[in-house]
C-alpha angles and dihedrals in degrees: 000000000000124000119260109246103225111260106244119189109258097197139354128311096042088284115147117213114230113197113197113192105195144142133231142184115250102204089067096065145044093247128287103293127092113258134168121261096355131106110243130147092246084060098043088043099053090040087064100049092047088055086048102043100022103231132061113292113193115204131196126218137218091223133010117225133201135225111312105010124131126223114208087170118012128149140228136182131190136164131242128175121249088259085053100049101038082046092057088095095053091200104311114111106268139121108251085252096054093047091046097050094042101041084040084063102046091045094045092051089052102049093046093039094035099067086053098039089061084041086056097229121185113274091250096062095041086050087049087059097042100100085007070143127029120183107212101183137016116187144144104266124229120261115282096024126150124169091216112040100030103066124109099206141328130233125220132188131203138171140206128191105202101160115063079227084066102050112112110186086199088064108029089106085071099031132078103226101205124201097234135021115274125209107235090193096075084044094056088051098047085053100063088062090070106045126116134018115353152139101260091186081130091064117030129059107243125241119202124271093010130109120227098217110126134171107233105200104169132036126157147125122221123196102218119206092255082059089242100140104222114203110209114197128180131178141160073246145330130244120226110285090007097119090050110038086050093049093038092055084038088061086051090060086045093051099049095246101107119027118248090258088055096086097046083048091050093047090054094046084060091204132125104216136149087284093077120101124196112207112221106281094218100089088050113108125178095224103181141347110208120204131183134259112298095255095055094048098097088042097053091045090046080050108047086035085066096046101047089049112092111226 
C-alpha cells in the first residue's frame, strides 16, 4: 500500500486541481470536443467521471484535437472538491490517485464496449474500442496548473508512406499512403520559412476572440530507413487546422506542385483561400505536451492567457 500524499488546495475556494495524463485512438471519435449525439473523448471523459463523482465534471485539455487524431500523451485537468477526492477509495485501501485512475479505466471500457455489446456487434468492433482510451496518470496538480495555459509546447508526429515499399498494412491507420514519391528536401526547406514566432492566420481557422500568433519551434521531415517520412511539429501551441494545413502545403512543395518559397509566402499573405490544402488527420498523432517546474506554472497560464487574448 503506498502512502496518501496530503490534498493540498490547488487553487481558491478549497478546490483541488486533478491532472490526468492518457492516450486515445482517434479513429475511434469524432474529434476532442463535446458534441451531441456523437461519440468524442471530451464526452466519454466527462461520462465517467459523472458516474464516479455523481455529478458533471468539466475537464480542460492541453490540445484540442479534431476528427480522427490520435493523443500518446495528452493532458487534462478538473476540479473536485476536498469530500470528492478523500472519498475516491471508498473505503479500500487505496490512495485517491490509485482509485481514480483504476476505477477511470473500468468505467471508461464499459461505457465505450457496452452500446455495442446490447447492439450485438461483432466481437472485433467491440475489442477496437476496448483501451480506445487509456489514462496513464491521475494526480493532484501543482498550484497554479492549467492544462491548457501552462504548458510550454506541444509536440506532434506524422507520417507519410510515399514509396509502395513502404507501404505496412499493419500501420496504414496512422500513415498517409501517398500516390508518388515526395522530396522531402524541398520540404525541409519550405519549412524554415515558417519557424518562430508568426502570424499563422494562413494556416489555422480562426476562433473568436483568439490571436493566431504562434511560436513554431520545430519543422522538419526525416526519411526513415524504412523510407516512412516522419513530420515532426512543436509549438508553444497549435491553432485549429495548423498541423494539417502545414503539413498538407508542405506535401504540394514535395510533390512538385508549389515551389519551397510558397509557404513562407503564404504565411506572409495571411489569407485561407482555395489554395489551402489540409493534410488527413489520421496519421496525426499529439506525442507529448511539456510543461515547466511546479512553482512557475501560474505564472506560465497568467502568461500564455494574456497573450492568446486579442486586445
Amino acid at each position: 500500500m503506498s502512502i496518501e500524499k496530503p490534498a493540498v488546495p490547488a487553487r481558491d475556494g478549497g478546490l483541488f486541481r486533478v491532472r490526468m495524463d492518457l492516450s486515445y485512438d482517434g479513429a475511434s471519435f469524432c474529434g476532442w470536443a463535446t458534441q451531441d449525439d456523437l461519440p468524442t473523448v471530451q464526452g466519454s471523459l466527462e461520462a465517467a467521471l459523472e458516474v464516479l463523482i455523481r455529478r458533471r465534471v468539466r475537464v480542460t485539455v492541453a490540445g484540442r484535437t479534431d476528427s480522427g487524431v490520435h493523443a500518446r500523451g495528452q493532458v487534462v485537468h478538473f476540479d473536485l472538491t476536498g469530500q470528492e477526492w478523500a472519498g475516491l477509495p471508498r473505503g479500500a485501501t487505496l490512495t485517491p490517485e490509485e482509485a481514480l485512475l483504476r476505477r477511470m479505466r473500468g468505467i471508461l471500457n464499459k461505457d465505450l464496449t457496452m452500446p455495442l455489446r446490447k447492439a450485438k456487434a461483432a466481437k472485433r468492433v467491440i475489442h477496437a474500442m476496448e483501451g480506445a482510451i487509456t489514462v496513464h496518470s491521475a494526480s493532484l496538480a501543482p498550484g497554479g496548473f492549467d492544462a491548457r495555459f501552462s504548458a510550454l509546447w506541444r509536440r506532434y508526429s506524422y507520417r507519410i508512406a510515399d514509396r509502395e515499399a513502404s507501404r505496412d498494412p499493419l500501420t496504414r491507420g496512422v500513415t498517409l499512403w501517398h500516390d508518388f514519391a515526395l522530396d522531402e528536401h524541398r520540404m525541409n526547406k519550405a519549412a524554415e520559412a515558417v519557424l518562430g514566432v508568426q502570424d499563422f492566420l494562413s494556416f489555422c481557422k480562426p476562433r473568436t476572440g483568439s490571436t493566431t500568433i504562434r511560436e513554431l519551434q520545430e519543422f522538419s521531415f526525416l526519411r526513415r530507413p524504412d523510407g516512412v517520412i516522419e513530420v515532426h511539429l512543436k509549438a508553444d501551441a497549435f491553432c485549429h487546422n495548423m498541423v494539417r494545413s502545414l503539413v498538407g502545403g508542405s506535401i504540394l512543395v514535395g510533390a512538385g506542385e508549389r515551389s519551397p518559397e510558397w509557404l513562407g509566402l503564404r504565411l506572409q499573405a495571411r489569407i485561407r483561400d482555395s489554395d489551402s490544402m489540409l493534410a488527413p488527420p489520421h496519421p496525426l498523432i499529439l506525442e507529448e505536451v511539456r510543461y515547466p517546474p511546479d512553482e512557475e506554472m501560474q505564472r506560465r497560464a497568467e502568461n500564455t492567457r494574456a497573450m492568446r487574448s486579442l486586445p
